[in-house]
LUMFI-521731 format. One record per residue (C-alpha): residue in three letters; x, y, z; residue number from 1. Coordinates in Angstrom, 2 decimals, padded with zeros to 5 digits, m for minus. Layout:
N
PT   type        c1        c2        c3   seq
PT    ALA         X         Y         Z   NUM
...
This chain:
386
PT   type        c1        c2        c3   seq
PT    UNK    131.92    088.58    033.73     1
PT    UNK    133.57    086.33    036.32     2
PT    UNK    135.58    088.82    037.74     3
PT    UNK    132.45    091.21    037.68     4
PT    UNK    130.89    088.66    040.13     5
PT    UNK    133.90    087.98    042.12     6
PT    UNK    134.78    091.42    042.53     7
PT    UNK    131.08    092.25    043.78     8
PT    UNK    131.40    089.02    046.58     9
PT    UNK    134.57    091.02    048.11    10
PT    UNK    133.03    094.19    047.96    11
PT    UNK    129.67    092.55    049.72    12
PT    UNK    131.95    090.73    051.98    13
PT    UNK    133.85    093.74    053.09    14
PT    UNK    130.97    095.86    053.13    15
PT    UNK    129.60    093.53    056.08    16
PT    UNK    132.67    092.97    057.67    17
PT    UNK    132.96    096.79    058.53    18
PT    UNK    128.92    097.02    059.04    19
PT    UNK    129.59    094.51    062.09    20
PT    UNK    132.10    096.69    063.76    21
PT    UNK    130.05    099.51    063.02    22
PT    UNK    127.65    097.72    065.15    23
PT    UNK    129.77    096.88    067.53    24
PT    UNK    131.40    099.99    068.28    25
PT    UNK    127.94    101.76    068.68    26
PT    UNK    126.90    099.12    071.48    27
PT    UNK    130.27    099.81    073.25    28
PT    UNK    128.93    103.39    072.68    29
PT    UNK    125.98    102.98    074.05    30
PT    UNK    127.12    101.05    077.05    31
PT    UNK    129.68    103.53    078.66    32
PT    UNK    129.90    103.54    082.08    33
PT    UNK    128.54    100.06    082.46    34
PT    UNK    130.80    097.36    083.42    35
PT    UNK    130.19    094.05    081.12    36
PT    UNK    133.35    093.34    080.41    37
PT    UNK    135.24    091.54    083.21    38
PT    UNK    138.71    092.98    084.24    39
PT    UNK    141.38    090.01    083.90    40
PT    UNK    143.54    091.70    086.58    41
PT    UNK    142.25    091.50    090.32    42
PT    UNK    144.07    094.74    091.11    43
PT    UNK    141.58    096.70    089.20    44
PT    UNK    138.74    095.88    091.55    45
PT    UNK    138.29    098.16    094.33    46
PT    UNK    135.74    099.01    096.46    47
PT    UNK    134.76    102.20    094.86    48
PT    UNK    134.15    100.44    091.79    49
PT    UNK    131.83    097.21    093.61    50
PT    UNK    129.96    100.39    094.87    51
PT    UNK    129.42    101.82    091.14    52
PT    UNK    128.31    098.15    089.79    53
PT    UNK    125.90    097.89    092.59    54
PT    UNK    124.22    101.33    091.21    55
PT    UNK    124.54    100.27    087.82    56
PT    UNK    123.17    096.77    088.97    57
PT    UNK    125.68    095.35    087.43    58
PT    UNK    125.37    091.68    088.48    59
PT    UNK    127.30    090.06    085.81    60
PT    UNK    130.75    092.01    086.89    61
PT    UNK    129.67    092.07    091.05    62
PT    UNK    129.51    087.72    090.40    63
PT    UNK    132.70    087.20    088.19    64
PT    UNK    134.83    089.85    089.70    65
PT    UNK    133.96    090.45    093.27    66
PT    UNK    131.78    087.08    093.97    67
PT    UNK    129.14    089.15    095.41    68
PT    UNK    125.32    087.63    095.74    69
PT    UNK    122.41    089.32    096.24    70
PT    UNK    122.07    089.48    100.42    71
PT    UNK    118.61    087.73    100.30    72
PT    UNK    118.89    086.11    096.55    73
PT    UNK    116.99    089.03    094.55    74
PT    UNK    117.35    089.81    090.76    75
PT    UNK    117.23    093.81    091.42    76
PT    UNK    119.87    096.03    093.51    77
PT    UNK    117.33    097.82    095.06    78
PT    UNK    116.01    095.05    097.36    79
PT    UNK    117.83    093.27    100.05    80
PT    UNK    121.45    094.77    098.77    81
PT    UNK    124.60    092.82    097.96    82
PT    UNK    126.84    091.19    099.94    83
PT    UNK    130.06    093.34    100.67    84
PT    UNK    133.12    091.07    099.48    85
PT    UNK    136.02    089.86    101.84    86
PT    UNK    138.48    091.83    101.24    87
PT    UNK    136.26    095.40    101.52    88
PT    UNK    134.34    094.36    104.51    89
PT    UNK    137.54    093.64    106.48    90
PT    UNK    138.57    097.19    105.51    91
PT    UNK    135.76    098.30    106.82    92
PT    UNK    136.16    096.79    109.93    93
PT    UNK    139.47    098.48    110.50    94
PT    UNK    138.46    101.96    110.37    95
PT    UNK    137.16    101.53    113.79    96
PT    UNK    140.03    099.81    115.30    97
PT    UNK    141.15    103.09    117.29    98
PT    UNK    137.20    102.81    118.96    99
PT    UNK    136.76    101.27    122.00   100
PT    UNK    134.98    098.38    121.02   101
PT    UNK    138.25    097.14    118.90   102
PT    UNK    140.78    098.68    121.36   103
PT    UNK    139.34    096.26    123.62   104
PT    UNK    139.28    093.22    121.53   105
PT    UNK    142.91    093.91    120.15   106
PT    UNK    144.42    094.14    123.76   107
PT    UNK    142.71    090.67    124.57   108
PT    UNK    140.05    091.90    127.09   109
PT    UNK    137.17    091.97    124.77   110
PT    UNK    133.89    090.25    124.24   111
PT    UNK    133.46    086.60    122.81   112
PT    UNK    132.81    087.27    119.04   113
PT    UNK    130.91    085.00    116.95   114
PT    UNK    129.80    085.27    113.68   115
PT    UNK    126.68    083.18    112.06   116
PT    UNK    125.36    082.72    108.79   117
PT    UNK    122.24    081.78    110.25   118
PT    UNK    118.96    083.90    111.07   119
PT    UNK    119.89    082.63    115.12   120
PT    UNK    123.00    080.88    117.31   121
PT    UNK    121.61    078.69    119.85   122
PT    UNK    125.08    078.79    122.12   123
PT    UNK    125.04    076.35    125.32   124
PT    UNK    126.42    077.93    128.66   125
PT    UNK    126.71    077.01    132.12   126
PT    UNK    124.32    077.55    134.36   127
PT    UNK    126.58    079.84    136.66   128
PT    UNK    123.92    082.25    138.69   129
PT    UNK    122.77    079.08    140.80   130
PT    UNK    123.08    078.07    144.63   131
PT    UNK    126.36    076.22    144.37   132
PT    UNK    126.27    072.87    145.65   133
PT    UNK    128.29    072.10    149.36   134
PT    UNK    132.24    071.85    148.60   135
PT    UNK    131.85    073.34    145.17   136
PT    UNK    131.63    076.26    143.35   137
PT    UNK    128.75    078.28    140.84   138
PT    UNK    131.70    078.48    138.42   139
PT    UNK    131.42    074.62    137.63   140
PT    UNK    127.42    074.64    136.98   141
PT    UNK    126.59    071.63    139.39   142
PT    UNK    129.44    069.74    138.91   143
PT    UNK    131.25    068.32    142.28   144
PT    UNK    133.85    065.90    143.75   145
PT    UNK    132.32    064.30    146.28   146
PT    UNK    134.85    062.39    149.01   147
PT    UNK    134.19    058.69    148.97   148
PT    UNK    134.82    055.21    151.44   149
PT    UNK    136.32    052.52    149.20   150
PT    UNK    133.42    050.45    147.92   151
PT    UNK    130.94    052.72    148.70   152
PT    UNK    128.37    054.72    145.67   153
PT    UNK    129.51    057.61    144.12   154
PT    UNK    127.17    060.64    144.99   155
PT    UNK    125.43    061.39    141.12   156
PT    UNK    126.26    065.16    139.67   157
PT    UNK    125.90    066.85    136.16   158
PT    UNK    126.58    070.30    134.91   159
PT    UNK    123.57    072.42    134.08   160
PT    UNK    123.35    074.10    130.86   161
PT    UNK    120.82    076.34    129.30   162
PT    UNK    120.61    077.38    125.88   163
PT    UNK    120.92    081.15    124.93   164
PT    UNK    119.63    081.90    121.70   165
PT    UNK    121.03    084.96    119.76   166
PT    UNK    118.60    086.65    116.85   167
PT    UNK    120.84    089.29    114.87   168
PT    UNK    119.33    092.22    114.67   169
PT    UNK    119.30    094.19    111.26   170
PT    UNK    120.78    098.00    111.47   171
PT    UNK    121.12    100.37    108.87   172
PT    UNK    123.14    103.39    107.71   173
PT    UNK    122.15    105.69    105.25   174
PT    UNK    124.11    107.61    103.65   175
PT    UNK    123.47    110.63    100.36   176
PT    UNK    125.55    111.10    097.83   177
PT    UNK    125.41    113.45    094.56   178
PT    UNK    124.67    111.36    091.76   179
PT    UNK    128.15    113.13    090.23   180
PT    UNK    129.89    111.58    092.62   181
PT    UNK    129.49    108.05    092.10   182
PT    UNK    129.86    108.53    088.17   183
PT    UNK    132.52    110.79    087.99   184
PT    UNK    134.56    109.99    091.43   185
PT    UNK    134.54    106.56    092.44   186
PT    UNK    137.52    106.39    094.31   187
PT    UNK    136.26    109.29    096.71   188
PT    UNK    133.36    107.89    096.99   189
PT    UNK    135.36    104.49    097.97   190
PT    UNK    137.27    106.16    100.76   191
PT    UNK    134.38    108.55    102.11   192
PT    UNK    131.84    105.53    102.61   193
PT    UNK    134.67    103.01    103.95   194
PT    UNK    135.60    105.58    106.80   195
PT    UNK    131.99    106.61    107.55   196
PT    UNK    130.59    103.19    107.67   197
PT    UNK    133.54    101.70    109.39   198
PT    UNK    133.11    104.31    112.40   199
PT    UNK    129.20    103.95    112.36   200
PT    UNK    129.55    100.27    113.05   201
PT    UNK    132.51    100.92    115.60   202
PT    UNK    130.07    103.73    117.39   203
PT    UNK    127.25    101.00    117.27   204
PT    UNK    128.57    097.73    118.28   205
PT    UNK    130.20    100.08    121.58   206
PT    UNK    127.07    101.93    122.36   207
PT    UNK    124.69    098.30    122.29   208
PT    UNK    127.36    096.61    124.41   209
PT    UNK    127.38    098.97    127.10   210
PT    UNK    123.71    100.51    126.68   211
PT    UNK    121.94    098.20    124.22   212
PT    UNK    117.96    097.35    125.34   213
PT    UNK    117.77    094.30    124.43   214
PT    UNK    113.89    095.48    122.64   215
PT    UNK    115.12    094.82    118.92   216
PT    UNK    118.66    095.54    119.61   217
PT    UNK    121.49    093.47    121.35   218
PT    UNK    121.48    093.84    125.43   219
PT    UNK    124.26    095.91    126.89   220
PT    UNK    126.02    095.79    130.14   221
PT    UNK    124.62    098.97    131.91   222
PT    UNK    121.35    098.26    134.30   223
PT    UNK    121.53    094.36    133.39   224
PT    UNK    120.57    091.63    135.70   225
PT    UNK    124.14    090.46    136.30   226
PT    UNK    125.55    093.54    137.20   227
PT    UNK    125.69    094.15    140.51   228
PT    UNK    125.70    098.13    141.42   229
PT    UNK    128.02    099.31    144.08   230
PT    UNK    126.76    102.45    146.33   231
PT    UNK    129.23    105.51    146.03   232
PT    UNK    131.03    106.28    149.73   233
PT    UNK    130.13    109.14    151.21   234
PT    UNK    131.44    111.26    154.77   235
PT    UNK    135.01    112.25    153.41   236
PT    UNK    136.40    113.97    150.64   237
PT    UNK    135.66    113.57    146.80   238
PT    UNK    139.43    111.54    146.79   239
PT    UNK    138.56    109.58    149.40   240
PT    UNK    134.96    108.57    148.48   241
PT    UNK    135.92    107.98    144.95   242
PT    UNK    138.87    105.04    146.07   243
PT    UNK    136.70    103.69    148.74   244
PT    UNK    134.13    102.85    145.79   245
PT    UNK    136.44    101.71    143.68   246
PT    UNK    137.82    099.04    146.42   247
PT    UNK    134.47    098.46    146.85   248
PT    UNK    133.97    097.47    143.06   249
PT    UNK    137.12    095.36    143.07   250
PT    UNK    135.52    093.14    145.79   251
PT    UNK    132.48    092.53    143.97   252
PT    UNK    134.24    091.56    140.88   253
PT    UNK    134.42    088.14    139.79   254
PT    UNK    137.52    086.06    140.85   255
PT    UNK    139.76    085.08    138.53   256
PT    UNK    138.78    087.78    135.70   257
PT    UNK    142.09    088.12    134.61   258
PT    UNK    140.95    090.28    131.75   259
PT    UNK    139.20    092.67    133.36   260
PT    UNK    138.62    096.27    132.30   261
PT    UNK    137.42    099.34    133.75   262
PT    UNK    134.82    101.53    130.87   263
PT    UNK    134.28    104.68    132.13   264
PT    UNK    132.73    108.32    131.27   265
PT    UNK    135.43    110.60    129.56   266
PT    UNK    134.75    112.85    132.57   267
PT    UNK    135.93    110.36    134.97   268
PT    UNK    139.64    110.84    134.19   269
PT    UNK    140.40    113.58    136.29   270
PT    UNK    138.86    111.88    139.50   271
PT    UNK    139.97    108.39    138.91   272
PT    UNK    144.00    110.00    138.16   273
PT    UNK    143.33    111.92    141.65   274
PT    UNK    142.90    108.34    143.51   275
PT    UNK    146.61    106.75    144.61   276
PT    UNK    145.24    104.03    142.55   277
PT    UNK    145.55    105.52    139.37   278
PT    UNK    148.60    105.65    137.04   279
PT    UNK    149.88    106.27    133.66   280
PT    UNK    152.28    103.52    132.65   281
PT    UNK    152.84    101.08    129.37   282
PT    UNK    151.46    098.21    128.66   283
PT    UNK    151.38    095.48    126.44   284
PT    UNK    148.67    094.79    124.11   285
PT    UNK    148.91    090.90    121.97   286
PT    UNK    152.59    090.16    124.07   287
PT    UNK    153.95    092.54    121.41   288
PT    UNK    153.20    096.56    121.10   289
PT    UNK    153.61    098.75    124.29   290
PT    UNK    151.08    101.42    124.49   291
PT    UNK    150.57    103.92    126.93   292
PT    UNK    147.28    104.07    128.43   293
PT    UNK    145.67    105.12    132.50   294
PT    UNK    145.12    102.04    134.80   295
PT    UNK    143.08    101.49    137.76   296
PT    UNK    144.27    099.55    140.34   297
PT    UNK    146.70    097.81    137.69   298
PT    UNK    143.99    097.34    135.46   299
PT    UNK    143.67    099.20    132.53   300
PT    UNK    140.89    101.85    131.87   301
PT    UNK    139.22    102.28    128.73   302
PT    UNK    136.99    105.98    128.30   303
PT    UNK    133.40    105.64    126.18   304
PT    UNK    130.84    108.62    125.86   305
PT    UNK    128.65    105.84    125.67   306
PT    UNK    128.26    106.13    129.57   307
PT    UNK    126.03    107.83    131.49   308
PT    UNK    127.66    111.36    132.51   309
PT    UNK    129.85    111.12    136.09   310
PT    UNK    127.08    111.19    138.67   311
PT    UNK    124.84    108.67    136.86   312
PT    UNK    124.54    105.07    138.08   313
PT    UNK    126.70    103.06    135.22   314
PT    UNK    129.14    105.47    134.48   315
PT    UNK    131.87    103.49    135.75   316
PT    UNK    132.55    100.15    135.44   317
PT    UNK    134.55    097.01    135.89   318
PT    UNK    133.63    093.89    133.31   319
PT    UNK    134.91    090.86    132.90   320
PT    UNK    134.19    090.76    128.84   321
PT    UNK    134.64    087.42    128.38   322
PT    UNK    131.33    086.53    129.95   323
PT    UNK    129.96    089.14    127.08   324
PT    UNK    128.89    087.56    123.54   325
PT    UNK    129.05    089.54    120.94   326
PT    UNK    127.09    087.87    116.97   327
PT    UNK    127.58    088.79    113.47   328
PT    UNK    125.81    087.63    111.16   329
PT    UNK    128.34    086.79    108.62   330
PT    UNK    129.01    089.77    105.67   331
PT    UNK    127.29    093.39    105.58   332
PT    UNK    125.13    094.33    102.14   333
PT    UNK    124.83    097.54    100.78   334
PT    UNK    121.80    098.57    098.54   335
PT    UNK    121.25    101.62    096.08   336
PT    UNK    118.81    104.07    095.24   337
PT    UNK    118.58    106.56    092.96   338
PT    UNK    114.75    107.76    093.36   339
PT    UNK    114.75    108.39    097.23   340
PT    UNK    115.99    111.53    097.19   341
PT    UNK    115.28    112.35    093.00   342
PT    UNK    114.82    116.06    093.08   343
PT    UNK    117.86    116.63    095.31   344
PT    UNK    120.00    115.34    092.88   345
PT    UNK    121.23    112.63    095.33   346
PT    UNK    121.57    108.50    095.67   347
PT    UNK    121.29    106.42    098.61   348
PT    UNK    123.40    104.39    100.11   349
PT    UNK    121.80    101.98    103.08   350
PT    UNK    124.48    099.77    104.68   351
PT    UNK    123.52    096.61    106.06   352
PT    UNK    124.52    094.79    109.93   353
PT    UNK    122.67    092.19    111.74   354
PT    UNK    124.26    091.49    115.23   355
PT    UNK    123.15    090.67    118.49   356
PT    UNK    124.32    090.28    121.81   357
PT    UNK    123.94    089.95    125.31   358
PT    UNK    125.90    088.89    129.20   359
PT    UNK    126.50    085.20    129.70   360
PT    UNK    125.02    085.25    132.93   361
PT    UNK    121.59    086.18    134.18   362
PT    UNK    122.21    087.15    137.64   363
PT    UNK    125.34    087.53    139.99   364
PT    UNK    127.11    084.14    140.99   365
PT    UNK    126.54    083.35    144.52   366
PT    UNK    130.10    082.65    146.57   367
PT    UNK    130.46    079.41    148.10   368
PT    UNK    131.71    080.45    151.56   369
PT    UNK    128.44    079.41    153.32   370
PT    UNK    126.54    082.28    153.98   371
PT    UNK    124.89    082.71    150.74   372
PT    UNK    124.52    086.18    150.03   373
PT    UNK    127.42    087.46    149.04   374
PT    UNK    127.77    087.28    145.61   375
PT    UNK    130.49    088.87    142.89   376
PT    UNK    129.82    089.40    138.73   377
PT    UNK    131.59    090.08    135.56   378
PT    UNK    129.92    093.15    135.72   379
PT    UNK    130.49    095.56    138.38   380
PT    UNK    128.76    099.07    138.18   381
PT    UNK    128.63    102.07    140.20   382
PT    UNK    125.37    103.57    141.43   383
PT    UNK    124.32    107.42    140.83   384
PT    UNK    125.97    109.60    143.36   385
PT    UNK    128.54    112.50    143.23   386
């Protein structure tokens, strides 16, 4: 009888041991395609995959594996997105390096480039667009030596500041994709967003830097207060009226803009390569990689269709970028959708940017040679002509 019982414990006891993996095996089941467990192995995160947990709003593996929070502390993937990690968002970034915007930064002659986590950047700068004080210059803001008998009071100055106050502005991509995609191919999905969204945000930040309106966007170069607009010569040939403007431009230019860049329209090339200014030489770009690329009067030209076409006012000019401030607010988000476009058979993707930006002057800086009108910028633009 004993063994009767004991016999019937083991069978009990094995009988539940295999109903629990029963059990178990059907959740696993169940939850295919859904990532709860978290890899051990960093290599198998990738950006394709953070994409598929973020549909799957899978916020257990987008926090252990990929530290990602919601963008504006939701529960749900659908509102306010997630933050893009590091690692991806710098990848992102890259795509656009052969853009102007990046060619410009990575050769040393781009825009000051901040990045916030706040909603604004209150950045102090030098009030530079005054009436500089006698035996001193708009470049110092008010600030002076002033020549002195021994014993005698030293004449009171201070440098003016004002406070500019950046707002990032939020931008969006959207972007469809078949919901077989992002189930079955990850990985394309991976490298067909990262190069779409990495030249969308290239293509942006360039067109708002040179064009932007400042009305809900960042405020570009073109038509700004600062710039100062050079009239076209006229009376000789197309040669000769195109370098007299250009000499003209390189007057007006602030001194000392040892950075300096032309930005022209694509269809400029021709004309400006016609001037005896013009050549076709290498140069260096970080002290390191020689690169050939056209220069202007020895300073190099960079081509944007962001421009007005060639007989537009602002389709030429010569900036001083450093005087240009470019935000970020810190990390892009990406959201999902899979009910905006249902009956296609489609999700949505809707990147994320906030960024603002704007000159660092408000007007062009008055010269301190006494006769107080003649003034140079950063910002140097031709007028509309032929």
């Amino acid at each position: 009888m004993t063994d009767i019982v004991m016999n019937q414990s083991e069978l009990a006891a094995e009988i539940a041991a295999r109903l629990r993996e029963e059990v178990a095996a059907a959740v696993k089941a169940q939850n295919v395609g859904v990532a709860t467990d978290v890899p051990a192995a960093e290599e198998e995160a990738s950006f394709g995959d953070f994409l598929k947990c973020v549909a799957l709003n899978d916020t257990q593996r987008l926090r252990a594996v990929y530290k990602s929070a919601k963008a504006l502390d939701e529960t749900t993937g659908a509102g306010g997105g997630f933050l893009v990690p590091t690692q991806f968002e710098q990848r992102i970034r890259a795509v656009g390096a052969p853009l102007l915007f990046d060619q410009l930064v990575a050769a040393g002659r781009g825009p000051l480039m901040l990045r916030t986590n706040a909603a604004e950047l209150a950045l102090p700068v030098l009030e530079q667009d005054q009436a500089p004080n006698v035996e001193s210059s708009a470049l110092v803001g008010g600030v002076r030596l002033v020549w002195r008998e021994q014993s005698t009071d030293v004449a009171e100055s201070e440098p003016k500041f004002e406070q500019r106050i950046f707002r990032p502005h939020s931008a969006d991509a959207y972007v469809a994709a078949s919901t077989e995609l992002i189930t079955d191919a990850p990985q394309a999905l991976e490298d067909t967003l990262v190069n779409l969204f990495g030249r969308a945000y290239a293509v942006l930040k360039a067109r708002v830097m040179l064009r932007g309106t400042g009305v809900g966007q960042p405020r570009g170069i073109v038509g700004h207060s600062a710039s100062i607009s050079v009239t076209r010569a006229s009376g000789g040939s197309q040669v000769a009226n195109d370098t007299n403007t250009i000499l003209a431009m390189i007057q007006r230019l602030l001194p000392g803009s040892a950075t300096a860049v032309w930005i022209a329209h694509p269809f400029w090339r021709s004309r400006v390569m016609a001037t005896q200014l013009s050549e076709t030489l290498l140069y260096t770009v970080n002290g390191q990689s020689l690169v050939y690329g056209d220069t202007l009067a020895g300073i190099p030209i960079a081509y944007s269709e962001h421009l007005p076409t060639v007989t537009s006012a602002g389709s030429l000019i010569l900036a001083d970028l450093s005087y240009y401030a470019f935000v970020e607010r810190t990390s892009f988000s990406v959201a999902y959708s899979e009910h905006a476009r249902f009956l296609k058979r489609q999700s949505v993707w809707l990147f994320g940017v906030r960024v603002d930006g704007a000159p660092l002057v408000n007007a062009p800086l008055i010269l301190a040679d006494g006769a107080g009108n003649n003034t140079v910028s950063p910002f140097v633009e031709i007028a509309a002509g032929s």
